[in-house]
mmCIF file of the C-alpha atoms, coordinates in Angstrom:
data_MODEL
# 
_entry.id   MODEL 
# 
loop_
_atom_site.group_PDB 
_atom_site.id 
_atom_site.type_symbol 
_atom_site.label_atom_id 
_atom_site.label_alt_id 
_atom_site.label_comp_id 
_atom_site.label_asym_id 
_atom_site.label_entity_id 
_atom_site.label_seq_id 
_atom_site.pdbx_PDB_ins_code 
_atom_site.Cartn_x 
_atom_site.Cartn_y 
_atom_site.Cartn_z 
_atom_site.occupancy 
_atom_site.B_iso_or_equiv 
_atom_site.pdbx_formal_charge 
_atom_site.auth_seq_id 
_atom_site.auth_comp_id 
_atom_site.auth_asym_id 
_atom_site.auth_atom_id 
_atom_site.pdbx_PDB_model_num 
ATOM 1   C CA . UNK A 1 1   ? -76.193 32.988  19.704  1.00 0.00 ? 1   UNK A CA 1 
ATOM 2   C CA . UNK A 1 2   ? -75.919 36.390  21.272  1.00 0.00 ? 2   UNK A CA 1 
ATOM 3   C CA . UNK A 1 3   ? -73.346 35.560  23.581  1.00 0.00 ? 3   UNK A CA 1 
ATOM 4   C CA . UNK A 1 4   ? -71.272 33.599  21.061  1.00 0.00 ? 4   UNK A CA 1 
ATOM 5   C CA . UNK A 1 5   ? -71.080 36.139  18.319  1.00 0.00 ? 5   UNK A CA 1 
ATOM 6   C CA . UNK A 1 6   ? -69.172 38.791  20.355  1.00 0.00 ? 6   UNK A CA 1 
ATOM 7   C CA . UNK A 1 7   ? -66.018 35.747  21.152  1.00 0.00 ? 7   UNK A CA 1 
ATOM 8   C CA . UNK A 1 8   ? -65.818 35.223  17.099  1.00 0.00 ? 8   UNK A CA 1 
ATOM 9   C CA . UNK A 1 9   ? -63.627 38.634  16.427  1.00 0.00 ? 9   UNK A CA 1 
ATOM 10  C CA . UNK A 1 10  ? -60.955 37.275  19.730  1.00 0.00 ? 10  UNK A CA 1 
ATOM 11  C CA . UNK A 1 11  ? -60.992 34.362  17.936  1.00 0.00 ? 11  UNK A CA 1 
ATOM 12  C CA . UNK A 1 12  ? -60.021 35.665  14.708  1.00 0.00 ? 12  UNK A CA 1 
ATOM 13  C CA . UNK A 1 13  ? -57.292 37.863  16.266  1.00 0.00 ? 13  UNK A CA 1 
ATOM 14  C CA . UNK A 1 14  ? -55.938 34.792  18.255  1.00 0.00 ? 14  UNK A CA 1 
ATOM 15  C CA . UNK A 1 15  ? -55.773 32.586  15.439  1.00 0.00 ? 15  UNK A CA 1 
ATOM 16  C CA . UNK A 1 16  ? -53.857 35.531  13.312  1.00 0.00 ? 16  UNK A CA 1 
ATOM 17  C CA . UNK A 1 17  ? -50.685 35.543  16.177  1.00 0.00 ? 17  UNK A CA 1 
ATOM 18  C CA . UNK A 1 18  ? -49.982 32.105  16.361  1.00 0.00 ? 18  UNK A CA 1 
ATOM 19  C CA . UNK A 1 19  ? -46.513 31.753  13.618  1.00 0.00 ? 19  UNK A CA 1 
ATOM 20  C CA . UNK A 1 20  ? -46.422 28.688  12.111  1.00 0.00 ? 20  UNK A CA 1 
ATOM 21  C CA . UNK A 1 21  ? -42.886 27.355  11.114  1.00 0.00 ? 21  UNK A CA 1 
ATOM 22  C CA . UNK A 1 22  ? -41.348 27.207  7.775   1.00 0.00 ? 22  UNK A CA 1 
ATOM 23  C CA . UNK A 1 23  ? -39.592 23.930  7.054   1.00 0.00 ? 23  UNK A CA 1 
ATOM 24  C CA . UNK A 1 24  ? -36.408 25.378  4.742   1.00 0.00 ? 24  UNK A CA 1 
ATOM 25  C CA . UNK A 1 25  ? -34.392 23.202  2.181   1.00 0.00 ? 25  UNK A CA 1 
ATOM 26  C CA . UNK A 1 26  ? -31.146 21.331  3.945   1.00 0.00 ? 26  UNK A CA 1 
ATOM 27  C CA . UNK A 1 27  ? -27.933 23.769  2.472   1.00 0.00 ? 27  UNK A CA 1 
ATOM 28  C CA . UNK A 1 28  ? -25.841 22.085  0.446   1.00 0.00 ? 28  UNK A CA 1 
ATOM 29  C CA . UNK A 1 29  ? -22.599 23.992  1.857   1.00 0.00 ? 29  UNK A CA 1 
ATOM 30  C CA . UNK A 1 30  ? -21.418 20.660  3.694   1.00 0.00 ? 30  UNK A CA 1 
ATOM 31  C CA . UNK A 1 31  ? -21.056 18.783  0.617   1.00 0.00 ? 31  UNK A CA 1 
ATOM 32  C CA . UNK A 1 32  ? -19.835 21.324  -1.754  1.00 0.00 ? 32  UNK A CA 1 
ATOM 33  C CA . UNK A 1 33  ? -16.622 21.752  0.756   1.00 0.00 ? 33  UNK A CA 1 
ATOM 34  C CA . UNK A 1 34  ? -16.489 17.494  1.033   1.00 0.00 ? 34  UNK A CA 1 
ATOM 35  C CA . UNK A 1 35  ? -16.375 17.562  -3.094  1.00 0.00 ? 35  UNK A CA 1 
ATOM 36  C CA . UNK A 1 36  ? -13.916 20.137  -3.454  1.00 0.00 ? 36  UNK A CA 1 
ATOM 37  C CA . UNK A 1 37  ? -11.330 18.307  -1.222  1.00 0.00 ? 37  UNK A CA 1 
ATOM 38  C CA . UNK A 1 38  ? -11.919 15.743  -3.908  1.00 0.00 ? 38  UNK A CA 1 
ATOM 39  C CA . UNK A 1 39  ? -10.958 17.840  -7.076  1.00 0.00 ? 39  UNK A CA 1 
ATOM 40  C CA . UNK A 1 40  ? -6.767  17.854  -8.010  1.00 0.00 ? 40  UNK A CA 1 
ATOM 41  C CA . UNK A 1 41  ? -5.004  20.987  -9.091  1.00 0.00 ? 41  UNK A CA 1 
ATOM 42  C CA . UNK A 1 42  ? -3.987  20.840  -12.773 1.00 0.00 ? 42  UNK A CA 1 
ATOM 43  C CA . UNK A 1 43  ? -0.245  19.975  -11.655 1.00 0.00 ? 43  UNK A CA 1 
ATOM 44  C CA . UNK A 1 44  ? -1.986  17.363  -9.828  1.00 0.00 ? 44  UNK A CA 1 
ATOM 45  C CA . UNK A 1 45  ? -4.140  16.252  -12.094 1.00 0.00 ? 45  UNK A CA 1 
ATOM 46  C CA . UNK A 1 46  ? -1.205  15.855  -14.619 1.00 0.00 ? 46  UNK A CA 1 
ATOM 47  C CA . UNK A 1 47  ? 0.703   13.841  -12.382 1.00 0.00 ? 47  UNK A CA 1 
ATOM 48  C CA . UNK A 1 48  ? -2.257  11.076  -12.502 1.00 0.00 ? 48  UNK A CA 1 
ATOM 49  C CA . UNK A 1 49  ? -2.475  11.204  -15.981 1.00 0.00 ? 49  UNK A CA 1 
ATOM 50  C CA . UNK A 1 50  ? 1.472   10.577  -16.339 1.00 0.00 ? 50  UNK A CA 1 
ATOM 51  C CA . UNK A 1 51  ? 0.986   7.556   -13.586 1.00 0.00 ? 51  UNK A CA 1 
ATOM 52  C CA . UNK A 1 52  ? -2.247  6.428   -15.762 1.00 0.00 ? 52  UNK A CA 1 
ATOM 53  C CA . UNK A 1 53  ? 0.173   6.038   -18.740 1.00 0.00 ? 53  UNK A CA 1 
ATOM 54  C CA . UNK A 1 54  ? 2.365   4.007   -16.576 1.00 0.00 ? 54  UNK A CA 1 
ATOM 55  C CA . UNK A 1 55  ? -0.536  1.713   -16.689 1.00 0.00 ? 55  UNK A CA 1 
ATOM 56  C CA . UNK A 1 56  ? -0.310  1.234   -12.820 1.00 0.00 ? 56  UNK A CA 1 
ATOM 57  C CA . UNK A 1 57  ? -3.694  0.391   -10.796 1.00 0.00 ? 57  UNK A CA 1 
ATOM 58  C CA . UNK A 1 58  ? -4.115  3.217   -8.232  1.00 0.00 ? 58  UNK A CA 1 
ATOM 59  C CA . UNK A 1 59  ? -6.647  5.478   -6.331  1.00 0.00 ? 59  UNK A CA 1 
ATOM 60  C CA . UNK A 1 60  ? -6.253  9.169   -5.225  1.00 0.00 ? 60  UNK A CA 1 
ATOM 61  C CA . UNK A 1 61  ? -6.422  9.809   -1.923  1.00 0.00 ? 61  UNK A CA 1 
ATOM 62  C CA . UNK A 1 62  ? -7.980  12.564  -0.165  1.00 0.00 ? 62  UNK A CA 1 
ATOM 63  C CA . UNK A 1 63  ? -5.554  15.440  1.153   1.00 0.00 ? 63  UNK A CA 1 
ATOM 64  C CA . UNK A 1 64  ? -4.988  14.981  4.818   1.00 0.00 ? 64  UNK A CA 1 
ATOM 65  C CA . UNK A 1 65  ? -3.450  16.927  7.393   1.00 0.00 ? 65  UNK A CA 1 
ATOM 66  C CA . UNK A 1 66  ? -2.717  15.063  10.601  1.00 0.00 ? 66  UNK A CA 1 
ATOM 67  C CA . UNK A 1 67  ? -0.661  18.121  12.540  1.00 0.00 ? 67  UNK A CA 1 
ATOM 68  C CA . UNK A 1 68  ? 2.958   18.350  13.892  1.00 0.00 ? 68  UNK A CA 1 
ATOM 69  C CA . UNK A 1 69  ? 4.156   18.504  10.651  1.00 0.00 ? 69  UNK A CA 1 
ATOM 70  C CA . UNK A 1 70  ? 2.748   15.558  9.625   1.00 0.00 ? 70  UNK A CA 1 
ATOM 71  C CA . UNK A 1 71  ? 0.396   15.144  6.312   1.00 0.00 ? 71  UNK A CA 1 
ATOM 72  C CA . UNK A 1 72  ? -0.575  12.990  3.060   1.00 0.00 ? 72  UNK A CA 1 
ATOM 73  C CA . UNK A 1 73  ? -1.282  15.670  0.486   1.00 0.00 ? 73  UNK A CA 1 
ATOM 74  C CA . UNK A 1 74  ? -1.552  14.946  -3.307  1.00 0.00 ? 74  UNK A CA 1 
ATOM 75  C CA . UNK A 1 75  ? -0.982  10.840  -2.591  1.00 0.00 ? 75  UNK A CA 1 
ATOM 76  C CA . UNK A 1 76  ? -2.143  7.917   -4.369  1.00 0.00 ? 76  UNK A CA 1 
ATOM 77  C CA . UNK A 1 77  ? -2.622  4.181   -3.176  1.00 0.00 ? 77  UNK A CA 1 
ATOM 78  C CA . UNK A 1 78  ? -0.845  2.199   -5.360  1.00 0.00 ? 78  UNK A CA 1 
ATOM 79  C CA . UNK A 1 79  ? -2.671  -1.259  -6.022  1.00 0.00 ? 79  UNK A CA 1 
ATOM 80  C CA . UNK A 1 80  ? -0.016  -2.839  -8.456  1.00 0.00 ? 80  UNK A CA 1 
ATOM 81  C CA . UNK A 1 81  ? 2.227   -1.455  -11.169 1.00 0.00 ? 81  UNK A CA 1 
ATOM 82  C CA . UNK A 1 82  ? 3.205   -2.699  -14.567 1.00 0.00 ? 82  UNK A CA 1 
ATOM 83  C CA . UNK A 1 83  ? 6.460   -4.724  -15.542 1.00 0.00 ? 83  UNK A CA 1 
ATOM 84  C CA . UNK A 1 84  ? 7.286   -5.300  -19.255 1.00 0.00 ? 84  UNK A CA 1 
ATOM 85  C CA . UNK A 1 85  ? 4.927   -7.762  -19.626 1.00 0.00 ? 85  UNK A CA 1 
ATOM 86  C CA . UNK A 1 86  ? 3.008   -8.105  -16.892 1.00 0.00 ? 86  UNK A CA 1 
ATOM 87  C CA . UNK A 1 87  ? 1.488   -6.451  -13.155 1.00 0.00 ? 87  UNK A CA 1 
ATOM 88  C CA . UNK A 1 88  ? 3.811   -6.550  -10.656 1.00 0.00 ? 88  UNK A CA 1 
ATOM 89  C CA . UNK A 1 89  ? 2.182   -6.619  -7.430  1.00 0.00 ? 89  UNK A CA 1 
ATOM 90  C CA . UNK A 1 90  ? 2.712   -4.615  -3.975  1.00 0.00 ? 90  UNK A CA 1 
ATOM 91  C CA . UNK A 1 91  ? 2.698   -5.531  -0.758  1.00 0.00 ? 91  UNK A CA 1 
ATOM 92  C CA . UNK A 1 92  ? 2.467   -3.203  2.765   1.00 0.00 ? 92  UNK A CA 1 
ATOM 93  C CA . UNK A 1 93  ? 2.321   0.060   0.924   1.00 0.00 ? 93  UNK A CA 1 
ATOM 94  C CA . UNK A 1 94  ? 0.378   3.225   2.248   1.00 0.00 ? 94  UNK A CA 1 
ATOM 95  C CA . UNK A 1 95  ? -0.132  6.530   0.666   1.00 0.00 ? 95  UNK A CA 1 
ATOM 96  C CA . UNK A 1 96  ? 2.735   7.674   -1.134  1.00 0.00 ? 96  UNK A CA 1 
ATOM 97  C CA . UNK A 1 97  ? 2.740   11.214  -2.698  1.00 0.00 ? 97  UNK A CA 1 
ATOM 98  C CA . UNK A 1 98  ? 1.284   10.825  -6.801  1.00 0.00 ? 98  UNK A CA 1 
ATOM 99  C CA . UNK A 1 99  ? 5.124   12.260  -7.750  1.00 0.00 ? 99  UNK A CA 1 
ATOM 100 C CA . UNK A 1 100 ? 7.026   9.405   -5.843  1.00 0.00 ? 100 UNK A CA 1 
ATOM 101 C CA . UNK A 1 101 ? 4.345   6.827   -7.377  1.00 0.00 ? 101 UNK A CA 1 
ATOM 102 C CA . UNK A 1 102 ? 5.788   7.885   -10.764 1.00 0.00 ? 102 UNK A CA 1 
ATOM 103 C CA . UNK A 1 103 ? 9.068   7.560   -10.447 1.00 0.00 ? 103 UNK A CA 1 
ATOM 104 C CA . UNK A 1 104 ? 8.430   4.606   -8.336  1.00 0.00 ? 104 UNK A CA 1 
ATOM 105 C CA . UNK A 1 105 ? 6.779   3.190   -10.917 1.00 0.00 ? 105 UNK A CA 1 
ATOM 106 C CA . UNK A 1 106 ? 9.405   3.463   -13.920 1.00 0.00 ? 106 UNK A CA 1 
ATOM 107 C CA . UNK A 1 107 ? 12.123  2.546   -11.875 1.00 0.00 ? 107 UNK A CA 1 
ATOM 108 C CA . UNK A 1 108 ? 10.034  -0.974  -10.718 1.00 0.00 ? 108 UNK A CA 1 
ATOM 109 C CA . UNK A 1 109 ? 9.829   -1.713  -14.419 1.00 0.00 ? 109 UNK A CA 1 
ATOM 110 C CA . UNK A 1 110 ? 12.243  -0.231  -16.148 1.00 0.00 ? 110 UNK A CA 1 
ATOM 111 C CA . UNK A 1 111 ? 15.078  -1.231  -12.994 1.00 0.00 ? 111 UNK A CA 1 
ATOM 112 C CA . UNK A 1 112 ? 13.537  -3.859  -11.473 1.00 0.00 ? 112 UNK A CA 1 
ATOM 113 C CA . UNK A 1 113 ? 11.847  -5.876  -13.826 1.00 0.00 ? 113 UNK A CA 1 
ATOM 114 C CA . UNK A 1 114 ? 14.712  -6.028  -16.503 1.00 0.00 ? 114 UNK A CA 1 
ATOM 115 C CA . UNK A 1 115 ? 17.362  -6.461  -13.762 1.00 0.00 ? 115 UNK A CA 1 
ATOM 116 C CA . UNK A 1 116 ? 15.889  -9.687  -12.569 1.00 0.00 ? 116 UNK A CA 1 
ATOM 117 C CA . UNK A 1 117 ? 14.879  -11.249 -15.839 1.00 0.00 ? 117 UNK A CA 1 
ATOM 118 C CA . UNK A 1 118 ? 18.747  -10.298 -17.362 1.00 0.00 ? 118 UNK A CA 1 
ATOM 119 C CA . UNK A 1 119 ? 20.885  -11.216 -13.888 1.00 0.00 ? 119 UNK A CA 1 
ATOM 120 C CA . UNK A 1 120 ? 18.035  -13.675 -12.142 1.00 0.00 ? 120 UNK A CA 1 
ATOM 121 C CA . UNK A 1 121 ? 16.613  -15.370 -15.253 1.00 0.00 ? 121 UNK A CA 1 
ATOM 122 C CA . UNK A 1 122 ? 13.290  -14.909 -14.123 1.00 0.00 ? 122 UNK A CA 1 
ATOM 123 C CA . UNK A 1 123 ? 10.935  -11.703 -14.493 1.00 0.00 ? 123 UNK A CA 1 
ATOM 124 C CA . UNK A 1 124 ? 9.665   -9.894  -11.110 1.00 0.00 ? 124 UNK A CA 1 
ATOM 125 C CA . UNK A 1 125 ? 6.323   -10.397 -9.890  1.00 0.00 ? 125 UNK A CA 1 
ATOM 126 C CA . UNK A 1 126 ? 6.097   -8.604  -6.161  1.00 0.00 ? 126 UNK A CA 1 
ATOM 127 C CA . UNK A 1 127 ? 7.981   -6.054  -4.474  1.00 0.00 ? 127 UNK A CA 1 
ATOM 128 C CA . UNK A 1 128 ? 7.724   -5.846  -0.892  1.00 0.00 ? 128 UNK A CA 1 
ATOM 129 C CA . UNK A 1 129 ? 7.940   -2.639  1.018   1.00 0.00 ? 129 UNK A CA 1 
ATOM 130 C CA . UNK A 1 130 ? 7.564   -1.627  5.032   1.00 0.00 ? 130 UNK A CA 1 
ATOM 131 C CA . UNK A 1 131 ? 5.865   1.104   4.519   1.00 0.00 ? 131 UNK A CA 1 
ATOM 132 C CA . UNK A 1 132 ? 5.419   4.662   2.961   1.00 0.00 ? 132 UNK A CA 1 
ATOM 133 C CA . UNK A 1 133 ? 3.750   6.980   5.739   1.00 0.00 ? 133 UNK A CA 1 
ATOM 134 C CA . UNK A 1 134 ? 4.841   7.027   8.888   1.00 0.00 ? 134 UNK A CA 1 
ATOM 135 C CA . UNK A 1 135 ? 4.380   9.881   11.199  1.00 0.00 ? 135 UNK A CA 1 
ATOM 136 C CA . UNK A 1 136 ? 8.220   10.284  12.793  1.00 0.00 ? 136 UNK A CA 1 
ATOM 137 C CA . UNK A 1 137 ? 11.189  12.095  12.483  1.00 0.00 ? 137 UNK A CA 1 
ATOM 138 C CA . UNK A 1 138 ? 14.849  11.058  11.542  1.00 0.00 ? 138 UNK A CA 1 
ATOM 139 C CA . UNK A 1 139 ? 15.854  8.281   13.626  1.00 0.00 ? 139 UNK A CA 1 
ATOM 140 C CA . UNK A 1 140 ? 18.834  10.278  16.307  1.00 0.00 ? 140 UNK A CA 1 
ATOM 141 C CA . UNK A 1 141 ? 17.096  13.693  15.208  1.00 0.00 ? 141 UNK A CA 1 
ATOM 142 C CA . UNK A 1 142 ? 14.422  16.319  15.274  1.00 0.00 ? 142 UNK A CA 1 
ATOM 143 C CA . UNK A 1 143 ? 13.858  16.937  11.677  1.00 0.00 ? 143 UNK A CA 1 
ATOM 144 C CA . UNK A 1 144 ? 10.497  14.905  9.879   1.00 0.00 ? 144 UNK A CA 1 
ATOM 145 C CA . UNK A 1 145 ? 11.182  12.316  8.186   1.00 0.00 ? 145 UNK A CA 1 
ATOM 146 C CA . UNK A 1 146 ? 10.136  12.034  4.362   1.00 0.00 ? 146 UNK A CA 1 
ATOM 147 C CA . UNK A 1 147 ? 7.708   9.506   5.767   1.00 0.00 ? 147 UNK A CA 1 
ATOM 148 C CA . UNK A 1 148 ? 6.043   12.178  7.749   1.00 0.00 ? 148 UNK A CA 1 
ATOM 149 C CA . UNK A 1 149 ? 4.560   13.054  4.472   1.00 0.00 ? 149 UNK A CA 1 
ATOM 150 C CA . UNK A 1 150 ? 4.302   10.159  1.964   1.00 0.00 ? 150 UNK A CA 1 
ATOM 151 C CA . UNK A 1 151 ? 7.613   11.460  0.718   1.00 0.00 ? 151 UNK A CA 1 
ATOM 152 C CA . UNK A 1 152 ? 9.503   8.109   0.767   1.00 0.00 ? 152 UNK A CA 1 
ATOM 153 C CA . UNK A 1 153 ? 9.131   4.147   0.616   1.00 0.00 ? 153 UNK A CA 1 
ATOM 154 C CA . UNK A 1 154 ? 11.118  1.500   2.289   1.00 0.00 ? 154 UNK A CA 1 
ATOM 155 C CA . UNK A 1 155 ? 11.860  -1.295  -0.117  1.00 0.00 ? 155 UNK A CA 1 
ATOM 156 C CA . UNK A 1 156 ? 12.777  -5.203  1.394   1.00 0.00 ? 156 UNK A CA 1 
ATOM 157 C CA . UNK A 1 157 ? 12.575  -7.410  -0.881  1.00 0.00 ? 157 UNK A CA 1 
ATOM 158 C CA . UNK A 1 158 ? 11.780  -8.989  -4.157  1.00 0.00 ? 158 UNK A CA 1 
ATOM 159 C CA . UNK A 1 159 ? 9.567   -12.259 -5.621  1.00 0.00 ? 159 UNK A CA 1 
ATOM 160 C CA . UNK A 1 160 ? 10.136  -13.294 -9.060  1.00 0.00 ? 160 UNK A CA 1 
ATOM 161 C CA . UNK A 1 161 ? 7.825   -15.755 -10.842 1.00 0.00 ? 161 UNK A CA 1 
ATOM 162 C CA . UNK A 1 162 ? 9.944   -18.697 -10.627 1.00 0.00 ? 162 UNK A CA 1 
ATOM 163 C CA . UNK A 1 163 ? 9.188   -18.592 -6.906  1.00 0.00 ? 163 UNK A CA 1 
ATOM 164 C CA . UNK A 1 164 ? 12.772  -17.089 -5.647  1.00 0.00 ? 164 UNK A CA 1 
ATOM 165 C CA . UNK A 1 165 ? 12.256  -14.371 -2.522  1.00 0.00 ? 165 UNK A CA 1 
ATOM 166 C CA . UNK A 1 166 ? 15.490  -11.771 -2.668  1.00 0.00 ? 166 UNK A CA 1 
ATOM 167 C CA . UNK A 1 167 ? 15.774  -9.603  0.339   1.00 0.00 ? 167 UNK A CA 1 
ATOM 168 C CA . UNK A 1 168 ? 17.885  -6.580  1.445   1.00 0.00 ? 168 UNK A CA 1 
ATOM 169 C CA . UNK A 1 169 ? 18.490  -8.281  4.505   1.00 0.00 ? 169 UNK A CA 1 
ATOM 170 C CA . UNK A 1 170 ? 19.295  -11.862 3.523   1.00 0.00 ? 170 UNK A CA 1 
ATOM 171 C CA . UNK A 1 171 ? 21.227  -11.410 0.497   1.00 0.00 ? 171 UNK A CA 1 
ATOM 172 C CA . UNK A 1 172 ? 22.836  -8.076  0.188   1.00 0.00 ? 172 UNK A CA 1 
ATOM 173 C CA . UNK A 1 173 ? 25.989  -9.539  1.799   1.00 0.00 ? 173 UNK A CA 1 
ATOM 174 C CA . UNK A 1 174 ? 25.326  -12.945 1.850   1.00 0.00 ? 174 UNK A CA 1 
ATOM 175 C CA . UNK A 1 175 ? 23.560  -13.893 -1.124  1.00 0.00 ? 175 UNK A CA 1 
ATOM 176 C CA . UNK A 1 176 ? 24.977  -15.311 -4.137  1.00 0.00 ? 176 UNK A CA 1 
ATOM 177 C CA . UNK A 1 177 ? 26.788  -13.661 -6.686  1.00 0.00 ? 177 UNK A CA 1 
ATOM 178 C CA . UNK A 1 178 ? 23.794  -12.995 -9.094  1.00 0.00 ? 178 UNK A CA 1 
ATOM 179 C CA . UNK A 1 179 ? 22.146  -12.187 -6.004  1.00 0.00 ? 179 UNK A CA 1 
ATOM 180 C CA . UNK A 1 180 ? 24.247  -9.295  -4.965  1.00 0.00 ? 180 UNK A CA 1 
ATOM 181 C CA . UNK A 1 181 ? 24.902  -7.711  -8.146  1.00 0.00 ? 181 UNK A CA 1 
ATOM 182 C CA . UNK A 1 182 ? 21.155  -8.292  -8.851  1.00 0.00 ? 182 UNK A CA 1 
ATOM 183 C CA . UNK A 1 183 ? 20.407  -5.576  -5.643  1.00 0.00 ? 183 UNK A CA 1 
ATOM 184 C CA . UNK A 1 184 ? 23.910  -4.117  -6.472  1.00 0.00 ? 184 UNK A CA 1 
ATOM 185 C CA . UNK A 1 185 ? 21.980  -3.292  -9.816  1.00 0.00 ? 185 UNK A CA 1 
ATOM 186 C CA . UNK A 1 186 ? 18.539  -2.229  -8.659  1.00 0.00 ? 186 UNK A CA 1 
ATOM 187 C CA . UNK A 1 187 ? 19.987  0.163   -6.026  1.00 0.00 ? 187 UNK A CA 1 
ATOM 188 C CA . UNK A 1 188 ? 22.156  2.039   -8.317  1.00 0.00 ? 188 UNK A CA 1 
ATOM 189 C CA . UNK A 1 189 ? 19.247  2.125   -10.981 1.00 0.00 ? 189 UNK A CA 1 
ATOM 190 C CA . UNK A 1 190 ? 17.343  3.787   -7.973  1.00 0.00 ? 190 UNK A CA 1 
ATOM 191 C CA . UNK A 1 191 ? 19.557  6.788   -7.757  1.00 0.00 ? 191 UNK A CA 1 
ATOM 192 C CA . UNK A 1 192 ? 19.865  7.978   -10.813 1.00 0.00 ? 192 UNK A CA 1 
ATOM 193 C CA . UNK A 1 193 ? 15.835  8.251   -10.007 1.00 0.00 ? 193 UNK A CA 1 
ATOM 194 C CA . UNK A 1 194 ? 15.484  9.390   -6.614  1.00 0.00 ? 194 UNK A CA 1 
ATOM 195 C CA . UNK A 1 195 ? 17.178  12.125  -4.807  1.00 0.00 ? 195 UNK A CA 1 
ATOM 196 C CA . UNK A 1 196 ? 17.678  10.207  -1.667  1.00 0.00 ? 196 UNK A CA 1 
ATOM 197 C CA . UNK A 1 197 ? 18.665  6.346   -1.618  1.00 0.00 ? 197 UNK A CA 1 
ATOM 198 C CA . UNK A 1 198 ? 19.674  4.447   1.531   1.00 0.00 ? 198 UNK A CA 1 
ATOM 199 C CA . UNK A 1 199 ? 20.877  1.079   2.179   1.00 0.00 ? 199 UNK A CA 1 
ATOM 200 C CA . UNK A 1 200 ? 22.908  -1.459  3.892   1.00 0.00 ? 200 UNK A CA 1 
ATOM 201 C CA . UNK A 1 201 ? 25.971  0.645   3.344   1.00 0.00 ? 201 UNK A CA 1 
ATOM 202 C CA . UNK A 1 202 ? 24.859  3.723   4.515   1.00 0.00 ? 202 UNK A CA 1 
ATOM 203 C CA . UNK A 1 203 ? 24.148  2.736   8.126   1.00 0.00 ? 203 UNK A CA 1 
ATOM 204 C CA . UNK A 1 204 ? 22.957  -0.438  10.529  1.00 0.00 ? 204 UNK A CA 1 
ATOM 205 C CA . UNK A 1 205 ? 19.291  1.434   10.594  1.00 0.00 ? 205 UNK A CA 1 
ATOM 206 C CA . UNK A 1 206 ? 18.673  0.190   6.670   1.00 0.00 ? 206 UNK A CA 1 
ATOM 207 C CA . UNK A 1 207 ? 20.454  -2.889  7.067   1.00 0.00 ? 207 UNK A CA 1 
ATOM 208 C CA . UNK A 1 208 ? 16.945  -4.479  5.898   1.00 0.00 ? 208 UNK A CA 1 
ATOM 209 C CA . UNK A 1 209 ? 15.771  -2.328  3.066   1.00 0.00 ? 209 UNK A CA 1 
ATOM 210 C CA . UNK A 1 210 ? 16.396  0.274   0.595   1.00 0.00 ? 210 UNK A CA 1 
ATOM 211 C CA . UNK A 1 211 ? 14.710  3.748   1.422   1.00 0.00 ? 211 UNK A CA 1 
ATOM 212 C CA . UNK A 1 212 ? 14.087  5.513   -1.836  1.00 0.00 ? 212 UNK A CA 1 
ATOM 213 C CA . UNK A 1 213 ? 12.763  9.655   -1.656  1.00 0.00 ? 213 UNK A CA 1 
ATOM 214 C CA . UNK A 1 214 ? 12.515  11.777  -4.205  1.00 0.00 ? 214 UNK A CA 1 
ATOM 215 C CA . UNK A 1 215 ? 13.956  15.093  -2.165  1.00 0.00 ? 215 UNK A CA 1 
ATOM 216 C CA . UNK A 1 216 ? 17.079  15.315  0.001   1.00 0.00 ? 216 UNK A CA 1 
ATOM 217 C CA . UNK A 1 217 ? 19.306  16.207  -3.283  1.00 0.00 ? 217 UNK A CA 1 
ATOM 218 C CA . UNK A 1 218 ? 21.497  13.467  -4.711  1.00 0.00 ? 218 UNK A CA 1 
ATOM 219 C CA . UNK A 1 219 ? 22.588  11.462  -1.985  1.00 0.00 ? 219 UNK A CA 1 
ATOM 220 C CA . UNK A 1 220 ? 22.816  7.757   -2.796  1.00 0.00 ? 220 UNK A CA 1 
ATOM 221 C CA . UNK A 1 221 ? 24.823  5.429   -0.130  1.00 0.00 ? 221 UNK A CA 1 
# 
């Protein structure tokens, strides 16, 4: 016992050095920043509510830069709008910016709908698109497109509930006579909406659909 007492006070003074590690709480910083990309500016948030009344089925859409001028900020994904009596569904649509989906939306009822039920005799149940977002510039230039940022919608064609399929590209020119002044209608309700509207007449490039933007001024060909 005499030669173990004196190696008890080393011991002590040992065991008092050693640090022992303190586990700390996971911050929360990560998903504070996540959430806030999440939460819409009160313009924003005001646009929803005016597409809400619209009563169109939709989801917001995260704000997303993709670089070279290229981005999808305050968009929506449009599931299906509303005609005058019933939802009038959508077909190869991205994100389109919540300010387009608005106007968008009125003119699909309010143009669309009643154009086809009064010219076609039958209401409008689809409207197919090629697209919203597209990374690209001006076909022939070096300026972005409205695509480059959700900014514009390419329209092709039309299915009412009787089963009849209009399109741009089959019966702008060569469709019958309710046919034609049926699109002859819908594009002409589109500009007094949209700033930009582009079809067959304007060049060979939208010989197959109607490109509808709300920018660009009021140029409607």
């Amino acid at each position: 016992m005499r030669r173990i007492a004196p190696l008890l006070p080393l011991l002590a003074s040992l065991s008092a050095c050693v640090d022992i590690p303190q586990v700390q709480a996971p911050q929360r910083r990560t998903v504070q920043q996540s959430t806030a990309v999440f939460t819409p500016r009160p313009d924003e948030r005001q646009c929803l509510a005016n597409l809400g009344a619209t009563r169109a089925n939709f989801t917001p859409l995260p704000d997303q830069y993709f670089g070279a001028g290229c981005s999808t900020l305050n968009t929506v994904r449009l599931a299906s709008l509303q005609g005058d009596n019933a939802a009038l569904a959508l077909s190869n649509l991205g994100p389109v910016t919540c300010p387009l989906a608005s106007t968008f939306a009125g003119w699909a009822r309010f143009g669309v709908d009643r154009a086809a039920r009064q010219v076609l005799g039958s209401p409008l149940v689809r409207i197919e698109t090629m697209g919203s977002y597209n990374c690209r510039n001006v076909a022939g230039t070096e300026r972005r497109s409205a695509h480059a940022t959700a900014s514009a919608i390419d329209v092709s064609g039309f299915v009412l509930a009787d089963g009849r399929r209009i399109t741009v590209l089959g019966n702008w020119s060569q469709g019958t006579p309710q046919e034609r002044q049926f699109l002859t209608l819908i594009h002409a309700s589109a500009c007094k909406r949209f700033g930009t509207v582009l079809g067959p007449a304007y060049n060979a490039a939208h010989r197959d659909h109607l490109h509808v933007e709300l920018g660009g001024g009021a140029f409607c060909r």
